[in-house]
C-alpha positions as CSV (number, residue, x, y, z in Angstrom):
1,X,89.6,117.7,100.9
2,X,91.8,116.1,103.4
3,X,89.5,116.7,106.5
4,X,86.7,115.6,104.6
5,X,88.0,112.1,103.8
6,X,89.3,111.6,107.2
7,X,85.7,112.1,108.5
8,X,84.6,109.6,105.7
9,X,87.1,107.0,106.4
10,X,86.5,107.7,110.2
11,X,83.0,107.3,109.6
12,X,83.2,104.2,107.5
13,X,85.5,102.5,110.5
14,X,82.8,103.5,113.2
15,X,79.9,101.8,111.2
16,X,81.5,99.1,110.5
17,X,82.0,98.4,113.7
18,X,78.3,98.8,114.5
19,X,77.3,96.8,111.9
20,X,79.5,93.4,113.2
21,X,78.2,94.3,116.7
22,X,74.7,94.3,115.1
23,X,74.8,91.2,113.5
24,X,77.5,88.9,115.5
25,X,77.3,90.5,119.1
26,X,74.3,90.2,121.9
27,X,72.6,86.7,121.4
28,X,73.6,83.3,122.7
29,X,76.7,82.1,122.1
30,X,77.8,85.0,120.8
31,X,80.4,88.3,122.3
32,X,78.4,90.4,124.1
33,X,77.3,93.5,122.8
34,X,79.4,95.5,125.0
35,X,82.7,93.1,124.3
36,X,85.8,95.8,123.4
37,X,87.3,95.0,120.1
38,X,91.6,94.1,120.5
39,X,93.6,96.1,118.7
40,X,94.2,93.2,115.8
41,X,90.7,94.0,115.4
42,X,90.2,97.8,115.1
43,X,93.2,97.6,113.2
44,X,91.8,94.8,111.0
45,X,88.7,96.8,110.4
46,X,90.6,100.3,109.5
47,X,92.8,98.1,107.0
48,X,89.8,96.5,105.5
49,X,87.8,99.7,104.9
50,X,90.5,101.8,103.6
51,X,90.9,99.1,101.3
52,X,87.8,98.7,100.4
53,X,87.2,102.6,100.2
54,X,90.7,102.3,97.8
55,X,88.7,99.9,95.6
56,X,85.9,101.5,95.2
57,X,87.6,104.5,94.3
58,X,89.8,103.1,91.8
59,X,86.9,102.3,90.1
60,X,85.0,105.4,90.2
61,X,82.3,104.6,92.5
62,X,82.7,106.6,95.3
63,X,81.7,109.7,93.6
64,X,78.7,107.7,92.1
65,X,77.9,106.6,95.4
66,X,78.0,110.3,97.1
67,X,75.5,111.4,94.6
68,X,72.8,109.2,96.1
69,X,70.5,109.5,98.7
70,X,72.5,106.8,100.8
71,X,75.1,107.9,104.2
72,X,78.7,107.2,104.4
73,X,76.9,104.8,107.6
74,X,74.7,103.1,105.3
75,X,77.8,102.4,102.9
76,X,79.9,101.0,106.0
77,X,76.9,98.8,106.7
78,X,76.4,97.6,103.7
79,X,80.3,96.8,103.3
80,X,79.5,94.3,106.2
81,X,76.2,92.8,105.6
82,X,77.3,92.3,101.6
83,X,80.6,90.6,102.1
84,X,78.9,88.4,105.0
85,X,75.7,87.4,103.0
86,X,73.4,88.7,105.6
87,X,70.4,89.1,103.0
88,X,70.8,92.7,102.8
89,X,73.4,95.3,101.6
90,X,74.5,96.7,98.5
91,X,72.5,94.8,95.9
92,X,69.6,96.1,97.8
93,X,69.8,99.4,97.7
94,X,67.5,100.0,94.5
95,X,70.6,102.0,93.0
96,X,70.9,99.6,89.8
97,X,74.5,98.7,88.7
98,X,76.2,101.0,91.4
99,X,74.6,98.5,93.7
100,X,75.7,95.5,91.5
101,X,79.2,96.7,91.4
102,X,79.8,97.6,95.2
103,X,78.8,94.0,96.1
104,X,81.0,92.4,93.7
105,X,84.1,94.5,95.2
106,X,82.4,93.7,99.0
107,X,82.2,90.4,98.3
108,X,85.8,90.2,97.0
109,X,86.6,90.5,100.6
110,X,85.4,87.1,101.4
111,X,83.0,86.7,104.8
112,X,84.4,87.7,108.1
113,X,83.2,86.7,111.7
114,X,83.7,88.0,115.2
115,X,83.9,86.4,118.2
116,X,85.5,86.6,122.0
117,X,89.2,85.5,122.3
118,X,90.2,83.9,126.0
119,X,91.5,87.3,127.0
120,X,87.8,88.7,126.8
121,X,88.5,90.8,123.4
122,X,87.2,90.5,120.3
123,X,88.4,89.8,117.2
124,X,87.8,89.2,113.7
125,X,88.2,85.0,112.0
């Protein structure tokens, strides 16, 4: 059980990352899609989805959640997209009030940006 929710929190970590590089990385006057994250920031994302995975499992959704057709990388995603208002996420899933209580824990978060600190890195405001 132990290996298996290492590989989901190290799962969730990875996609989130993907997803802020997918959204806030690449276009003008944004990082560039290649920028490597500090450590505040990996460390700040780790934090942020344990705690978020914590949440959700407090509340019984996790096991909900693995029972649909959905990945661990479309969770991590939606984590992201949901708590930044991208227009997707959660609430869009089709998956009724699973979906509806997933964004209200994401969005409990508050929104989160990335950008490029004077040393080249990037980090999370």
């Amino acid at each position: 059980m132990l290996n298996q929710n290492l590989k989901i929190i190290d799962t969730v970590v990875r996609e989130y990352i993907t997803a802020v590089v997918f959204t806030d990385c690449g276009d003008t006057e944004q990082p560039p899609s290649d920028i490597t994250f500090s450590d505040q920031a990996v460390f700040r994302a780790i934090s942020e989805c344990a705690d978020f995975i914590g949440q959700c499992e407090q509340a019984g959704l996790l096991t909900e959640y693995a029972k649909t057709n959905y990945t661990w990388d479309s969770f991590a995603h939606d984590f992201w997209f949901t708590r930044n208002h991208h227009g997707v996420g959660f609430w869009d899933r089709g998956i009724g009030e699973l979906g509806d209580k997933l964004t209200k824990i994401a969005n409990n978060f508050g929104s989160s940006y990335f950008y490029e600190g004077d040393d080249g890195l990037g980090y999370f405001g």
